[in-house]
N, C-alpha and C positions, 0 to 999 in steps of 0.2 A: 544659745548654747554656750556654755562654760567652756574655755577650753587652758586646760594647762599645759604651760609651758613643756618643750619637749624633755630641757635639763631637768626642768622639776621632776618631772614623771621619771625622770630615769634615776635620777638621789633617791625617792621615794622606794621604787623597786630594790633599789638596794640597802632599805632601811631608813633613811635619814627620817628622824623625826619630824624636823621642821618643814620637811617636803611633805612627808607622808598628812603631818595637819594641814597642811597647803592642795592636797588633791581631798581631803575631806569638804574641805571649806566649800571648796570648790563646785563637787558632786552631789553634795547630801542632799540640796534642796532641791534640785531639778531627779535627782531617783526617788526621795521620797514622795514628788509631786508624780512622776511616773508608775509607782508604786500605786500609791493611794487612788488614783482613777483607773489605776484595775481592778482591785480591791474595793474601793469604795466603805473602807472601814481605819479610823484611825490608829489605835492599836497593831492593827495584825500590818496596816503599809509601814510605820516605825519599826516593830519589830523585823520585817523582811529588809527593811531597811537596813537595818544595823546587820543582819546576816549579812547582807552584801558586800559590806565593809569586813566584816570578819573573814570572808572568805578571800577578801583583797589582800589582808594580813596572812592567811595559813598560804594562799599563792605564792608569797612575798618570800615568807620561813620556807618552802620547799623548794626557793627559787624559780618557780614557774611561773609566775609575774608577766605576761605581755613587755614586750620591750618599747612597743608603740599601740598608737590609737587606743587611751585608757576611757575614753565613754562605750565602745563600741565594746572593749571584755565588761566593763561596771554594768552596760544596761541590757547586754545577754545574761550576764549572771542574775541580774536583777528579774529578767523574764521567766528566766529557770525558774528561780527560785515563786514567782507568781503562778508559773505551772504547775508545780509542786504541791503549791498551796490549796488551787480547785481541786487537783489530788485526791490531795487529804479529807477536802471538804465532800466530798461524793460519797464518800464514807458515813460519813456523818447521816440522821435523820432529822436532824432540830433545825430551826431556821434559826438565824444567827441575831442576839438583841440591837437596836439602834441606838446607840451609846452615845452620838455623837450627838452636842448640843449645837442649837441653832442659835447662832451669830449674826446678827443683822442691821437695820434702819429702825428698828421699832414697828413696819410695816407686814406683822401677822401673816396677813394673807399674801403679803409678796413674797415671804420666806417660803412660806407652804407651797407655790404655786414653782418657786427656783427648786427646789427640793427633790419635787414630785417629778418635773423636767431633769433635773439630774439623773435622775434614779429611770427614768425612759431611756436616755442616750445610754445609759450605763449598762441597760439590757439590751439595748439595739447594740452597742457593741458586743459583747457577749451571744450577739446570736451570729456573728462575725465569724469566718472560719478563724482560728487562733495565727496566721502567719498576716492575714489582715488587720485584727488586733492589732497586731506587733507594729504592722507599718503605720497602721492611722494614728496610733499611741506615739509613738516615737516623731513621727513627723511634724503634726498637728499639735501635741499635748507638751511634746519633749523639746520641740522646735529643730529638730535635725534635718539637713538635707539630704534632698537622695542618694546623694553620695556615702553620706555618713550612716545612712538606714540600710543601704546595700551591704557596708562595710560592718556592720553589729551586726546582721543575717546572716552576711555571710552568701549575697546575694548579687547577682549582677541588676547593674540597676536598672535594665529595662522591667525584669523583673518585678524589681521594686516599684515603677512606673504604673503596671497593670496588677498588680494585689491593691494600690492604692487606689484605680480611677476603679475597679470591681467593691472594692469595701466600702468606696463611699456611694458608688450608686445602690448599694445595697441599704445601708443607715439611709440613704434618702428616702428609697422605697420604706423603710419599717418607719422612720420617722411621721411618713408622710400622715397617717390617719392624728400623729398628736398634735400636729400643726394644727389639723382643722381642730380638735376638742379647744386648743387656745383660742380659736380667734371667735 
């Protein structure tokens, strides 16, 4: 996990450009990566992406900015705004197109075979209650410690301790039948 500096974060809150590029730098890649494995589309994880950011900017101009712990407001905002998103999508009737091209070894069938295992963990998460999501995402994907998943929940961390050993015993259980179709 990225972590910036305290004075940074505080020049930044109060405008400074060169801080405020310095907590970008910083953040983008570990929320976009957080983003996009909830999501699983890359389009719409850049765009909520950049929302993020933008909302770090209208916090900043209305001076309500976090004073401390800047991953824990970035990756609740970022959660929100991933809430938001299956939201909106619920609404929706159409299944959404697969835009993303496959990147690989040249090995066809090993692309297709990581793909398809993606795309399993990514609805064994999704059948996750939404506060286990959060933890296993942030933990596991985001690399945050309990301490620091507590403190973006908003949670005490024993808490945080039992959403995590319930979420993953549960992805074990949904996992368990795709094991066997691999081996």
């Amino acid at each position: 996990m990225t972590e910036v500096a305290e004075a940074v974060w505080k020049q930044a809150v109060r405008g400074d450009e060169a801080a405020l590029t310095a907590v970008y730098d910083a953040y983008h890649d570990p929320l976009y990566g957080y983003i996009y494995r909830r999501v699983g589309d890359v389009e719409t994880a850049r765009d909520l992406t950049a929302v993020t950011f933008q909302r770090l900017l209208q916090a900043i101009q209305n001076q309500s900015a976090p004073d401390r712990n800047p991953p824990a407001w970035l990756y609740r905002t970022a959660h929100n705004l991933v809430v938001d998103h299956y939201r909106r999508q619920q609404h929706r009737r159409h299944l959404p197109l697969e835009t993303a091209r496959l990147v690989g070894d040249g090995n066809p069938g090993g692309q297709a075979e990581q793909r398809l295992l993606a795309a399993e963990v990514r609805a064994a998460l999704q059948a996750l209650t939404p506060e286990q999501q959060q933890v296993i995402t942030l933990k596991f994907l985001a690399g945050f410690t309990n301490a620091e998943v507590a403190d973006a929940l908003e949670k005490p961390e024993g808490a945080v301790k039992a959403l995590q050993h319930r979420g993953l015993a549960a992805l074990r259980r949904l996992l368990a039948p795709a094991q066997e179709k691999v081996r």
